[in-house]
Each structure stands twice: as C-alpha cells, then as structure tokens.
TORRO-825739 format. One line per field, with one value per atom (N, C-alpha, C): residue in three letters; chain; atom name; x, y, z. Coordinates in steps of 0.2 Angstrom, whole numbers, plus 5000, padded with zeros to 4 digits. Example, Ala and Ser with C-alpha at 12.3 -4.5 7.8 and 13.67 -1.06 7.14 Angstrom:
<sites>
res: [ALA,ALA,ALA,SER,SER,SER]
chain: [A,A,A,A,A,A]
atom: [N,CA,C,N,CA,C]
X: [5066,5062,5066,5064,5068,5064]
Y: [4972,4978,4984,4989,4995,5000]
Z: [5039,5039,5039,5035,5036,5039]
</sites>
This chain:
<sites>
res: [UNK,UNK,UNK,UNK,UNK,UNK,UNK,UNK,UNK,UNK,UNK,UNK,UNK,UNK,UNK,UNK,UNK,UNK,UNK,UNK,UNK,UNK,UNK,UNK,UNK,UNK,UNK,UNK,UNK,UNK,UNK,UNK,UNK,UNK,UNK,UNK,UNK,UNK,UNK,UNK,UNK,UNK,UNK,UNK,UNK,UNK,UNK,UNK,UNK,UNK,UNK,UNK,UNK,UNK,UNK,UNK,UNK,UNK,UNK,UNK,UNK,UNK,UNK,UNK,UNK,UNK,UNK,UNK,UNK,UNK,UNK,UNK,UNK,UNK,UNK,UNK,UNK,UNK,UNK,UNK,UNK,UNK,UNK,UNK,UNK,UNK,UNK,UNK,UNK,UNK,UNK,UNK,UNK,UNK,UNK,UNK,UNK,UNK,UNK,UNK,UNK,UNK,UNK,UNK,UNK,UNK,UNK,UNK,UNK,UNK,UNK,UNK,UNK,UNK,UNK,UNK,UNK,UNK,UNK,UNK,UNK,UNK,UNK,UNK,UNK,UNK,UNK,UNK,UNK,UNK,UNK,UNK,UNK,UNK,UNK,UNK,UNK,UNK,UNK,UNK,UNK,UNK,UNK,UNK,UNK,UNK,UNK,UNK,UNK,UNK,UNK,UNK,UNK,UNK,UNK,UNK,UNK,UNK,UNK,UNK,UNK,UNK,UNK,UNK,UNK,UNK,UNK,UNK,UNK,UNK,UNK,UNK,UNK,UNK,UNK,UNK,UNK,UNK,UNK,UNK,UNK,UNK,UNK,UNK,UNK,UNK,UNK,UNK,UNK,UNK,UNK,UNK,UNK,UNK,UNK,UNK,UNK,UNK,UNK,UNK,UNK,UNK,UNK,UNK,UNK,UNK,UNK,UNK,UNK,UNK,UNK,UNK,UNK,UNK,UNK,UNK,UNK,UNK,UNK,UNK,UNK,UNK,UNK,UNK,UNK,UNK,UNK,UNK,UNK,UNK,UNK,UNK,UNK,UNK,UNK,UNK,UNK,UNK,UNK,UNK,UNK,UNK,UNK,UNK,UNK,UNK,UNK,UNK,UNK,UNK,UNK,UNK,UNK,UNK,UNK,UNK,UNK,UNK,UNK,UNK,UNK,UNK,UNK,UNK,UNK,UNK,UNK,UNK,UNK,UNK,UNK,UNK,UNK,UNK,UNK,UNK,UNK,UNK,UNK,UNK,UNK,UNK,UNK,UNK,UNK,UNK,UNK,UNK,UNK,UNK,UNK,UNK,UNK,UNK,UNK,UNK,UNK,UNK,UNK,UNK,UNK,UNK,UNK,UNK,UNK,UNK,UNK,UNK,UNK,UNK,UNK,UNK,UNK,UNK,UNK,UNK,UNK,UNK,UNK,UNK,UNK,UNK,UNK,UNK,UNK,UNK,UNK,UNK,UNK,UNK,UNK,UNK,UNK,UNK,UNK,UNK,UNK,UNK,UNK,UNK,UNK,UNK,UNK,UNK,UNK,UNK,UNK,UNK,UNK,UNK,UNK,UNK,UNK,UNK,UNK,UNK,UNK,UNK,UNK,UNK,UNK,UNK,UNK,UNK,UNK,UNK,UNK,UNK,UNK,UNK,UNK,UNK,UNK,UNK,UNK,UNK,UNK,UNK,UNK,UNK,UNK,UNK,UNK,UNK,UNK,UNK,UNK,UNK,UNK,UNK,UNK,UNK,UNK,UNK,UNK,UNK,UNK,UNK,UNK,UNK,UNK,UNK,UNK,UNK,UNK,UNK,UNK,UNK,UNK,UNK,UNK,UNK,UNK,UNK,UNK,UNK,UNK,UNK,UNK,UNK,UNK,UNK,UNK,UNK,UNK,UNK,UNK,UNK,UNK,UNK,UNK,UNK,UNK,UNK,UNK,UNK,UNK,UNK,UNK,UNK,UNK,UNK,UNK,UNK,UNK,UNK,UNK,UNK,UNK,UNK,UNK,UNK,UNK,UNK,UNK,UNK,UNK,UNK,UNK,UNK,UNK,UNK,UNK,UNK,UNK,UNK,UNK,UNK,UNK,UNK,UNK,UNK,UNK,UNK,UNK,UNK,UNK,UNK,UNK,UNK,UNK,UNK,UNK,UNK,UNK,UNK,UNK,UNK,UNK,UNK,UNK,UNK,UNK,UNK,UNK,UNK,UNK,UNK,UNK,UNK,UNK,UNK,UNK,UNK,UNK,UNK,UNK,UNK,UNK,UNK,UNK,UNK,UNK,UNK,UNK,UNK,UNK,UNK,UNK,UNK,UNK,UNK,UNK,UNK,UNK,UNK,UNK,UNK,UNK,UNK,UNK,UNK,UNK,UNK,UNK,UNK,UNK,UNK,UNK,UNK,UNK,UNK,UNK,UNK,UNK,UNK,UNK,UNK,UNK,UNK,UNK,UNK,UNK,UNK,UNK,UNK,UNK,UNK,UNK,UNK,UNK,UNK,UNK,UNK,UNK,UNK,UNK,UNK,UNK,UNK,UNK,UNK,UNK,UNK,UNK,UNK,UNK,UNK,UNK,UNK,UNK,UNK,UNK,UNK,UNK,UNK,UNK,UNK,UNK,UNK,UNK,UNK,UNK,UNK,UNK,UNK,UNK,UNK,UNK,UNK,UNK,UNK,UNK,UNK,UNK,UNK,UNK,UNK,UNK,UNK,UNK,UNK,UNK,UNK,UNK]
chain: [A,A,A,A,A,A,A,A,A,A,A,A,A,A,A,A,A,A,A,A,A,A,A,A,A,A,A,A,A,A,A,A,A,A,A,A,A,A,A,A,A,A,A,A,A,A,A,A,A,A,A,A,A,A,A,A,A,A,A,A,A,A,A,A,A,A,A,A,A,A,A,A,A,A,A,A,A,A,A,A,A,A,A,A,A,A,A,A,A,A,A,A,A,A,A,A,A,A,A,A,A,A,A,A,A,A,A,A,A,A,A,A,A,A,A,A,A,A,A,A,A,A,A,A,A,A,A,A,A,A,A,A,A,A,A,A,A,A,A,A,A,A,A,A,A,A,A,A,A,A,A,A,A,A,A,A,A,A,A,A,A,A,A,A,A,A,A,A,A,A,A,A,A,A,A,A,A,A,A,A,A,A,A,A,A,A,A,A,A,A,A,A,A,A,A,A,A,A,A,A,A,A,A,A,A,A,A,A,A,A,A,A,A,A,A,A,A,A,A,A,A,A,A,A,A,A,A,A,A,A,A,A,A,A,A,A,A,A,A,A,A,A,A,A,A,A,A,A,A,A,A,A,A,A,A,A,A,A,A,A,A,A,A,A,A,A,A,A,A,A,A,A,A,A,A,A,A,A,A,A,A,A,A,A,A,A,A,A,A,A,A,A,A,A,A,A,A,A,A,A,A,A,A,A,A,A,A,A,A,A,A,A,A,A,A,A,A,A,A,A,A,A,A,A,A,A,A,A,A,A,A,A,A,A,A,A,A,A,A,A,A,A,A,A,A,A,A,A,A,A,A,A,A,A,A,A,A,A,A,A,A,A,A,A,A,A,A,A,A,A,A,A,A,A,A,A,A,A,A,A,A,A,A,A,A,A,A,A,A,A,A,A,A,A,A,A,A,A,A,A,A,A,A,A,A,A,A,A,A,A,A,A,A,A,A,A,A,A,A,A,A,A,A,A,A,A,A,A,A,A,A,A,A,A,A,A,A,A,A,A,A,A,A,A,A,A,A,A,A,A,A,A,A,A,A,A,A,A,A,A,A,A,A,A,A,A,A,A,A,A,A,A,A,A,A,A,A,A,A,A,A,A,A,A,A,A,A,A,A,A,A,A,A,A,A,A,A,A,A,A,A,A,A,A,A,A,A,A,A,A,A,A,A,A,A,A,A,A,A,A,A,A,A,A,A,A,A,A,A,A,A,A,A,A,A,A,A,A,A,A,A,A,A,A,A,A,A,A,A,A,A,A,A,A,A,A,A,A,A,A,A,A,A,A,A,A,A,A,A,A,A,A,A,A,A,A,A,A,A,A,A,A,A,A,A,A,A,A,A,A,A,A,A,A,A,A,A,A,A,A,A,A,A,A,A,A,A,A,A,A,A,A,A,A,A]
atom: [N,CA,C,N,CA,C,N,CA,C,N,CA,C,N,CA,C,N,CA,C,N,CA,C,N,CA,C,N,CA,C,N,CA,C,N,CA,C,N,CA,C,N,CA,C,N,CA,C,N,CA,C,N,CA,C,N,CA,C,N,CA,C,N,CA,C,N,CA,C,N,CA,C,N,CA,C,N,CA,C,N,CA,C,N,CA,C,N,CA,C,N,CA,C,N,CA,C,N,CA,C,N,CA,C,N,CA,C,N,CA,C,N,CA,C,N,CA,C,N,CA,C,N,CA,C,N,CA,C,N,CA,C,N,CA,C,N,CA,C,N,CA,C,N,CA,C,N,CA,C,N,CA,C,N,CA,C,N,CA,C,N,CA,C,N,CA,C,N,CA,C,N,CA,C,N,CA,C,N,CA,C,N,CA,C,N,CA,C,N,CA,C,N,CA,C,N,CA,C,N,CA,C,N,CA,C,N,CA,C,N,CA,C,N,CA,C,N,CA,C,N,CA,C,N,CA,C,N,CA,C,N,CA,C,N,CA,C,N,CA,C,N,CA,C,N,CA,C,N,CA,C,N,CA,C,N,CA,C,N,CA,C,N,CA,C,N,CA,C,N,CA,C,N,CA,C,N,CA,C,N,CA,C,N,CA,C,N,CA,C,N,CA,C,N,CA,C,N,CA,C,N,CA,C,N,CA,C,N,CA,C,N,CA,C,N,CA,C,N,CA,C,N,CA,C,N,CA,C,N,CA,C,N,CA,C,N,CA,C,N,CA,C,N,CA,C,N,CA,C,N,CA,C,N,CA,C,N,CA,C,N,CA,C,N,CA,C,N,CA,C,N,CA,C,N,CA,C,N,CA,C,N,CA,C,N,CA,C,N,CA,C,N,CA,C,N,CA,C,N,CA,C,N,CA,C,N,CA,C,N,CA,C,N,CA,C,N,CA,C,N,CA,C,N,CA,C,N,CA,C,N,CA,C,N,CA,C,N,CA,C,N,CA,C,N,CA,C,N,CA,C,N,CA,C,N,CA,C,N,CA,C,N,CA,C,N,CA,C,N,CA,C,N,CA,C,N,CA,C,N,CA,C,N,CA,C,N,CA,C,N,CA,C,N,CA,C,N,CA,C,N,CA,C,N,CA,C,N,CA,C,N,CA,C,N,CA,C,N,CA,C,N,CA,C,N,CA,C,N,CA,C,N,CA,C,N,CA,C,N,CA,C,N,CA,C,N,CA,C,N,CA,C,N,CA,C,N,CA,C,N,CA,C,N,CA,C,N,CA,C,N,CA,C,N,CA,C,N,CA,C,N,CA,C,N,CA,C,N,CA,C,N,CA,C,N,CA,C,N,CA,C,N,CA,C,N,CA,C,N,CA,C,N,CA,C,N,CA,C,N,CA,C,N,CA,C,N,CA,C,N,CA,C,N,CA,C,N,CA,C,N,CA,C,N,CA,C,N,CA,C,N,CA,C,N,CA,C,N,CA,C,N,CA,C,N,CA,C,N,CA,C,N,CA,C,N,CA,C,N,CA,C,N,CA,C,N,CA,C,N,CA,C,N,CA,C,N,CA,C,N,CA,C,N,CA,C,N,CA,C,N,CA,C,N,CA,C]
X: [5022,5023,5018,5020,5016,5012,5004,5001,5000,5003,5006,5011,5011,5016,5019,5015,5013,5014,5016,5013,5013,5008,5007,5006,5012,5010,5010,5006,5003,5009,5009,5014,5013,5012,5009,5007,5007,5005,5007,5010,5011,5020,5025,5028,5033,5030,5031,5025,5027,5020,5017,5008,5006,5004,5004,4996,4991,4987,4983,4975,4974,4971,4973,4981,4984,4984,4984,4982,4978,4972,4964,4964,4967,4964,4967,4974,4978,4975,4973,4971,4965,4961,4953,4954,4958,4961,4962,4969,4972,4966,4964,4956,4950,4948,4944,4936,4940,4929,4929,4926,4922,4924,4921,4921,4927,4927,4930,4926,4925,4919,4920,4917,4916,4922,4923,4928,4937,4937,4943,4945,4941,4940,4943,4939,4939,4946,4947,4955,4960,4957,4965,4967,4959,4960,4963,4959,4963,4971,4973,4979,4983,4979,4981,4982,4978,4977,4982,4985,4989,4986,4979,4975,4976,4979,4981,4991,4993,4999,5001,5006,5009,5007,5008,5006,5000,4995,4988,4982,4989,4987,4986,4994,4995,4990,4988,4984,4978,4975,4969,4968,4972,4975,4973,4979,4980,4974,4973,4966,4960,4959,4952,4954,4961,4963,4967,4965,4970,4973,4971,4974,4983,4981,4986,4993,4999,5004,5005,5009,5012,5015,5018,5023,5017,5012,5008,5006,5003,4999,5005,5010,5016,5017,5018,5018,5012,5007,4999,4999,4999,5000,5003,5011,5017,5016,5010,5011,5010,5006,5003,5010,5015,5021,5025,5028,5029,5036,5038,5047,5043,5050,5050,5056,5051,5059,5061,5068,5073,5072,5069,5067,5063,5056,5053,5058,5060,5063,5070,5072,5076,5073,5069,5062,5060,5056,5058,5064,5069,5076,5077,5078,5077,5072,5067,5060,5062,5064,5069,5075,5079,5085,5083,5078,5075,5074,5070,5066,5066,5057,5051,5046,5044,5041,5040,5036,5035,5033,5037,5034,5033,5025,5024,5022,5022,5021,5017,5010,5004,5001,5002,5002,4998,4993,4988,4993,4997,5001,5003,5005,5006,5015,5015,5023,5024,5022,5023,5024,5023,5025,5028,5029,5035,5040,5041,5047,5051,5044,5045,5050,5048,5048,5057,5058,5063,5070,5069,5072,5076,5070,5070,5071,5070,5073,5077,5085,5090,5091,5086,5087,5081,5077,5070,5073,5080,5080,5081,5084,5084,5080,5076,5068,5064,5065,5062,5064,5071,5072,5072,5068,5065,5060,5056,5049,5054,5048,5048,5043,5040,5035,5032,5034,5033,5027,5020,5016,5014,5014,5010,5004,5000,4993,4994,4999,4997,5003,5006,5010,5006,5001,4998,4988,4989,4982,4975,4978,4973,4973,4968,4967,4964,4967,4964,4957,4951,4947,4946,4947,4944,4946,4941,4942,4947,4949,4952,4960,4961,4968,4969,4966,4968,4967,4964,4962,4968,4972,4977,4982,4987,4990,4990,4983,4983,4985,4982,4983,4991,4993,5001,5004,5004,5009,5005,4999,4996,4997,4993,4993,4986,4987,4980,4979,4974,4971,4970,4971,4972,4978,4983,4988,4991,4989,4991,4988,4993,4992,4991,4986,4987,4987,4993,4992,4991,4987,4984,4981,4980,4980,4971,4969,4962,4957,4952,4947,4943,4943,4939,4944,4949,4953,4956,4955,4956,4949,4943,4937,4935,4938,4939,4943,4950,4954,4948,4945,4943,4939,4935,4929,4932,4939,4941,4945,4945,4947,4953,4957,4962,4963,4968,4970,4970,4970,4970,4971,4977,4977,4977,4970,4970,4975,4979,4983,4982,4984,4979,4988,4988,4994,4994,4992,4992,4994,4993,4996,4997,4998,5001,5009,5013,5018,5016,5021,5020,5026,5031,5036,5033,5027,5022,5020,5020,5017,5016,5020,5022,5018,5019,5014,5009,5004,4997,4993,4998,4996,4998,5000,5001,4997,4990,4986,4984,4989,4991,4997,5003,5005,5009]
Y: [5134,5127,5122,5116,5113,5109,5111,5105,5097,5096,5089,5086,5080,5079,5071,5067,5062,5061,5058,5057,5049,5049,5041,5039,5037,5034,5026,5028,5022,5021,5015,5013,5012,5010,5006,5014,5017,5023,5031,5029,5032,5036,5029,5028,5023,5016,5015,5016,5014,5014,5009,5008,5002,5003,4998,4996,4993,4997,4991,4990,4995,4993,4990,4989,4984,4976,4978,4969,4969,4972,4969,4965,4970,4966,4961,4959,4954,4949,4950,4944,4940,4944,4943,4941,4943,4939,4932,4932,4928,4920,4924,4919,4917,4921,4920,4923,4929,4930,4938,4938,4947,4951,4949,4952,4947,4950,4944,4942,4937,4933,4933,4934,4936,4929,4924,4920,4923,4925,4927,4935,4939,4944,4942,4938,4937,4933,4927,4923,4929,4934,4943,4945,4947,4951,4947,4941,4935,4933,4934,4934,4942,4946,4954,4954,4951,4950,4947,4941,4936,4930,4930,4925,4918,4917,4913,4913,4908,4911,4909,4910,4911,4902,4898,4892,4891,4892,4890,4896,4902,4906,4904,4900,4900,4890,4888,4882,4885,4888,4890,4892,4895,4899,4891,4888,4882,4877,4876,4873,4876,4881,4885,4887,4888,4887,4884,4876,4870,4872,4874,4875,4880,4883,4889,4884,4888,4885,4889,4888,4895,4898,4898,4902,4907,4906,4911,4916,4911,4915,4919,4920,4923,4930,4929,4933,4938,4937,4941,4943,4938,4944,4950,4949,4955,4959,4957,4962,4969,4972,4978,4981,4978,4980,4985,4990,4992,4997,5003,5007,5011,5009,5016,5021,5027,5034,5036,5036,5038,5043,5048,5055,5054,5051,5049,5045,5041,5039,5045,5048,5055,5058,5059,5063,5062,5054,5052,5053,5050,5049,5057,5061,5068,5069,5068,5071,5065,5060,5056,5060,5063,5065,5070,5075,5081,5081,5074,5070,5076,5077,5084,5081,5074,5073,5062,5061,5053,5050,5046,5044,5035,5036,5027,5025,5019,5016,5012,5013,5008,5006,5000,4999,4990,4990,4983,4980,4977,4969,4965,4961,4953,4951,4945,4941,4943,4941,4938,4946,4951,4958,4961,4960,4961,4959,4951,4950,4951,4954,4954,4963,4967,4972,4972,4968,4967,4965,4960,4959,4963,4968,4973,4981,4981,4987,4990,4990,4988,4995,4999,5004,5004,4998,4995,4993,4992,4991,5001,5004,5007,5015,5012,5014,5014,5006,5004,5010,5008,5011,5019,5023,5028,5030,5024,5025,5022,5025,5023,5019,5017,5009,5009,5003,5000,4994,4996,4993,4990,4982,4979,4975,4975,4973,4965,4962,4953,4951,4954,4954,4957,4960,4964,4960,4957,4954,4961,4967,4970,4976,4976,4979,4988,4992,4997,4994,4998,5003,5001,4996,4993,4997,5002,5005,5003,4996,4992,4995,4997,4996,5002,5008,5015,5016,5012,5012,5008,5003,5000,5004,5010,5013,5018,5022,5026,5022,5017,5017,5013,5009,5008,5012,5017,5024,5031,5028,5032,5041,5041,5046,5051,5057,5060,5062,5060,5059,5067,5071,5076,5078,5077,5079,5073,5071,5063,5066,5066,5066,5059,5056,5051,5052,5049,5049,5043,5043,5035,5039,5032,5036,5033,5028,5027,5032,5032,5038,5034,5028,5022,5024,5023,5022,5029,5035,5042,5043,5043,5043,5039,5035,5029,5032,5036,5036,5044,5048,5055,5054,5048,5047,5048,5045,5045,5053,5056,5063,5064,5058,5059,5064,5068,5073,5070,5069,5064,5071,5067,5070,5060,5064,5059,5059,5057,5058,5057,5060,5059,5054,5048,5046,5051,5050,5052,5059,5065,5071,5075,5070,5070,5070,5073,5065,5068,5063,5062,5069,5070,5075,5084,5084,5090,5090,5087,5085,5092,5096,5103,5108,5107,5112,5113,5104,5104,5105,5102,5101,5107,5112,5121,5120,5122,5123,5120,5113,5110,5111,5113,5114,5121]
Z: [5071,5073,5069,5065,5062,5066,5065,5070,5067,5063,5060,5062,5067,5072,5065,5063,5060,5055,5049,5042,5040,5037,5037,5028,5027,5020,5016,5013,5008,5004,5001,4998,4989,4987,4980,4976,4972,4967,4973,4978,4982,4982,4981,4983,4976,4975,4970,4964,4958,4952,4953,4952,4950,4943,4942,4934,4937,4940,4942,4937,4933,4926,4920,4920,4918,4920,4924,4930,4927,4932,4930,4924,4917,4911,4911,4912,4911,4915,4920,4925,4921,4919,4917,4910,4907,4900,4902,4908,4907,4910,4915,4920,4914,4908,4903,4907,4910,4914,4912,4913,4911,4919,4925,4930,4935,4939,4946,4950,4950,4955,4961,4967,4973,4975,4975,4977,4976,4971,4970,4975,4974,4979,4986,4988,4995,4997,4991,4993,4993,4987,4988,4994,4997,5003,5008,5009,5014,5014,5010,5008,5010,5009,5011,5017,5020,5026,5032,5029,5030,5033,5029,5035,5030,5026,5020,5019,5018,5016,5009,5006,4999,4996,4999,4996,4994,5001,5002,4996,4995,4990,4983,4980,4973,4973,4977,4978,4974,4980,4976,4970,4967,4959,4955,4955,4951,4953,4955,4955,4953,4955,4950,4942,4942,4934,4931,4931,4930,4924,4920,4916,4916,4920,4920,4928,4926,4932,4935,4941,4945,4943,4940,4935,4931,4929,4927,4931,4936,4940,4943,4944,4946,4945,4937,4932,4933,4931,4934,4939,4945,4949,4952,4951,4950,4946,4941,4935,4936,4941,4944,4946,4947,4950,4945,4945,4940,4945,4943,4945,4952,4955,4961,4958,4958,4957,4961,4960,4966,4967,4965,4969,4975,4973,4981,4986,4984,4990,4992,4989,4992,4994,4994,4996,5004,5005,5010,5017,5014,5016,5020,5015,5017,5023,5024,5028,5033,5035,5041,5044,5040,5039,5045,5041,5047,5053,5056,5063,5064,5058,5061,5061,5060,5059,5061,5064,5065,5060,5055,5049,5049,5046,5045,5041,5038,5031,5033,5029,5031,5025,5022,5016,5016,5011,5010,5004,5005,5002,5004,5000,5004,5002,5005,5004,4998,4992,4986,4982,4984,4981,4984,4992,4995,4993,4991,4989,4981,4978,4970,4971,4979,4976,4981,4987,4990,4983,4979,4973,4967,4967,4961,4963,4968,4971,4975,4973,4978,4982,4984,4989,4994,4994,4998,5005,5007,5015,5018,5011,5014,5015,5008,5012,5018,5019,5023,5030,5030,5038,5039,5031,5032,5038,5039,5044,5049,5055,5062,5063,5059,5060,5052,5052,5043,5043,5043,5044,5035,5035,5029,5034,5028,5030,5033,5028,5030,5034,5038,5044,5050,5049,5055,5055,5052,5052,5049,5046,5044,5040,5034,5030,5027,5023,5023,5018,5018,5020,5027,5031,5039,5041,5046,5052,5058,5059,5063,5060,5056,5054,5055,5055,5057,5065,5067,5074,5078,5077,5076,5078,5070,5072,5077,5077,5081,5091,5091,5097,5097,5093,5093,5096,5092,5093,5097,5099,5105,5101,5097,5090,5092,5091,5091,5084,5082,5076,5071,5074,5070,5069,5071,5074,5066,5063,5058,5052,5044,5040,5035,5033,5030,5023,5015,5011,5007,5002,5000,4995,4988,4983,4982,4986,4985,4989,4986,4989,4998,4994,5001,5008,5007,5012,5014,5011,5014,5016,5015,5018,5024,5025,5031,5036,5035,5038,5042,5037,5039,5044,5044,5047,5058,5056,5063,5063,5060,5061,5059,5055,5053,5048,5045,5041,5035,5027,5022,5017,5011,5006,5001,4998,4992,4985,4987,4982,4975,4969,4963,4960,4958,4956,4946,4944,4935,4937,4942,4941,4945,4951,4959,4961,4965,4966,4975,4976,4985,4986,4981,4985,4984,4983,4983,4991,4994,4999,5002,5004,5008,5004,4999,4994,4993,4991,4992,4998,5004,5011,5015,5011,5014,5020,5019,5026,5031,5031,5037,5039,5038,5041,5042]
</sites>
C-alpha cells in the first residue's frame, strides 16, 4: 500500500510551459534596466498574493514606465506563458479517474495569467475539476517559498505531511515544503515531465 495518500502540484513548468528566461530578458529590455529593482519585485509578489488587484497592478506599471501602455506591459507579462500538452493533462485526468489518490493544485499566479490561460486553453475547466482543491496564490492570500502556504494546505485538508507529495519545479519552494516533512520531487522542467511521476518517485510509493 502506497504511503502516499496526497499529491500536490505546481502549476507553471509543471503542468503548463514557461519562458521564464524569456520574460526576464523581455521585461529588462523592454524596462531599459540591467537587474529589477527591489520595487518591482515586491509590486509582483503583492499582486501574487492578491494583496493588489489587476488595476492597481497595471497603474503601477504605466506610471513607473510612462513611456510604455497597457497593452505592452500586457504582452510582457503573459510572455512567460507558453503550451500546456495534452498528454499531462491526460495524465492528470487519468490519476482523478482512479481516486487513489487526493490531488491539489498549489500554484503562485495571479488574475491576469489565469485569464490569459482560461482563454487559450480550452480543456482548463476541465483540468481544473481534475483536483479536489485548486489552490492560487492570489485567491488565497499566500505565496510559495512562505512556510504559511504549505502550512495552510496541510491544515485545510487536515493532511499528515509525510503521507503528501509535493511537485514544483523551484528548488526554494520544494526545500520550504521538506522543512515541514513534506515528500518533494523537484522536478527538473528541460528533462523531466510530471507523467514520470510513478517512475522517479518509485521509492515512495
């Protein structure tokens, strides 16, 4: 019997593709700055968070870059957004299909990529009602690597933490989840995919 009651996945190079080293440069071209200044970080997260809403977001953008309009900063930020393959979500669908397992999607994005991806990916509702709790960050007031978000799910769902696999393709935020005893496979996106899971993760279950 698998002591894996749980599986908790990440969304973004998980599930669907990012560029997120395509962003970056696109951004920083488009911004004219070499790094990103400690304000712009913080307005991201705040907004991951939902402690900002989509308006109060693209304000701050077009004011600190008169120059640029919504419509850019639009483009730039969805840029990171890239194909979900319909194998993983078969994938998924399948492993719901079985209920062996409690599955949730714990995922750091906001309105404005949820709706880019609601839009562009016409099998996303029925992704969605893959999981038995579809956690975003800025619906729920809280972000991964913060110990608060993992500590969140577990008691939601009244979880024992060994007994939970979490996959995420950042190292921060599977070291974060390990700290509380969670199970973590850091998924490598360039030569990984999520439907190995049963193969990599042999020795859990």
């Amino acid at each position: 019997m698998s002591r894996i009651k749980t599986l908790i996945f990440d969304f973004g190079d998980v599930f669907i593709n990012l560029d997120k080293k395509g962003a970056i440069n696109k951004a920083l071209t488009l911004f004219g700055i070499d790094t990103f200044p400690e304000d712009l970080n913080t307005i991201n997260h705040r907004y991951e968070k939902g402690l900002i809403n989509t308006k109060e977001f693209l304000e701050f953008y077009t004011s600190r870059f008169p120059n640029l309009n919504e419509s850019i900063i639009l483009e730039a930020w969805n840029y990171i957004l890239k194909d979900f393959p319909k194998h993983r979500f078969e994938f998924i669908y399948q492993l719901r299909k079985s209920n062996t397992f409690n599955i949730i999607l714990l995922s750091n994005t906001n309105e404005l990529h949820i709706d880019w991806i609601k839009h562009r990916v016409d099998f996303f509702e029925d992704f969605k009602q893959c999981f038995h709790q579809f956690y975003l960050s800025h619906e729920i007031g809280l972000r991964k690597p913060d110990t608060e978000i993992y500590e969140f799910v577990l008691t939601q769902n009244q979880l024992n933490p060994s007994s939970c696999l979490f996959v995420d393709d950042l190292k921060e935020n599977t070291e974060s989840a390990s700290k509380l005893s969670i199970n973590t496979w850091n998924i490598n996106p360039e030569t990984e995919d999520v439907t190995k899971l049963f193969e990599i993760n042999s020795h859990l279950f």
